[in-house]
N, C-alpha and C positions, 0 to 999 in steps of 0.2 A: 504494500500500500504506500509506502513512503517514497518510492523508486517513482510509483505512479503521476504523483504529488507532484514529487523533483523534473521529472519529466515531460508533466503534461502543465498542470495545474499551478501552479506557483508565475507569479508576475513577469511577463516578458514569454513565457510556452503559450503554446497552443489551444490548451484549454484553457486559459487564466481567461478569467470574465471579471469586468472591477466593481467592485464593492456598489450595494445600490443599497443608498435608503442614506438618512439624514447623518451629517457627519456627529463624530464624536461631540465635538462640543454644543452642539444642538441637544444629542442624547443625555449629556451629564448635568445640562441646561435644563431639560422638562424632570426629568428624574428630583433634582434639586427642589422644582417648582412644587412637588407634591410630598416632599418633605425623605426623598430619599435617601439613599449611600449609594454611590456609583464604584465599584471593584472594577479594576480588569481583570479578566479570566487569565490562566496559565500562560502570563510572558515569558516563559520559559521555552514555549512551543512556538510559538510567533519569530522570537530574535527578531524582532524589529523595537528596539529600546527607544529609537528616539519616535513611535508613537506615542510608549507609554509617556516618554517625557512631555510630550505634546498634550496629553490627556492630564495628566499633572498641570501644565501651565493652564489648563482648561477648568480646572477643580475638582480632578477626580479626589473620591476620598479613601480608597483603598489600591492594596496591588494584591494579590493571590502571590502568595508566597509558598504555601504548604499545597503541591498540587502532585499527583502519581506519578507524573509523567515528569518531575521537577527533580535535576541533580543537585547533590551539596553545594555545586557551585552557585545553580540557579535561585539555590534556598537563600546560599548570602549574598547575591547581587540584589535581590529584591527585596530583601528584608535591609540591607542598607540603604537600597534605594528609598524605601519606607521611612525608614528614620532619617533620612536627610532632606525629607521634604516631609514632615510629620503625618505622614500616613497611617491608618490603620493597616492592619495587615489580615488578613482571608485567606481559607482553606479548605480542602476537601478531594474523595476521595475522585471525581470526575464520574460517580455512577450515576447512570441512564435508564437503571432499568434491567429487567432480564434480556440477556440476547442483545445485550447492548455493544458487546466486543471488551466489556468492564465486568463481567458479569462476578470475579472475585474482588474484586477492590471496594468494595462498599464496608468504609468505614477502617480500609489500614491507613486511609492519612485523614489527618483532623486538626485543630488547630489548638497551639498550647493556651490553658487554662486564663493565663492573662492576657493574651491576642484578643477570645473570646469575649470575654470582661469589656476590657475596652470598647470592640465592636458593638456588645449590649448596650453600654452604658451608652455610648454615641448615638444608637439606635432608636434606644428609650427616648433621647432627647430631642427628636427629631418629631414625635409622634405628637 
């Protein structure tokens, strides 16, 4: 699948089709409006950093730091990235469901106790 991706799908190949629908900061914009938290999903899988940074100058309020698919390295570029732009930070296991292609990973990543916390309490406050 990821040969597929590299091959076909991915920006400048053959099947790449560009992104349709309201940009990031429009998204982080309405979300905000109705009392949201905006996370970006698994930047680890993306490698494209300077969206998130772009999503950051936008006002995202979290990064997905704790994600399956996320290496050590990816845990501390984004959990730094977090702290140096005061982010919360977000996590999880990426399951879909049965028959998802995740079908064991529900629930071996999760996010540490004070991550959580924080995320609540931010959440709570929003409401």
């Amino acid at each position: 699948m990821s040969d597929a991706f590299e091959r076909y799908l991915v920006e400048g190949k053959p099947g790449y089709l560009p992104r349709v629908g309201p940009e990031p900061r429009e998204v982080i914009a309405r979300l905000h409006a109705v009392k949201g938290l905006v996370s970006v999903a698994h930047p680890g899988k993306m490698r494209r950093d300077y969206l998130v940074e772009a999503m950051i100058a936008d006002g995202l309020d979290a990064i997905e730091v704790y994600h399956s698919d996320h290496t050590i390295i990816d845990v501390v570029r984004y959990q730094t990235m977090a702290d140096a732009h005061g982010l919360l930070v977000t996590g999880g296991s990426d399951y879909h469901g049965p028959n998802s292609g995740r079908d064991g990973t529900l629930g071996l990543v999760g996010l540490p106790p004070a991550a959580f916390a924080r995320l609540a309490e931010r959440a709570a406050g929003r409401s």
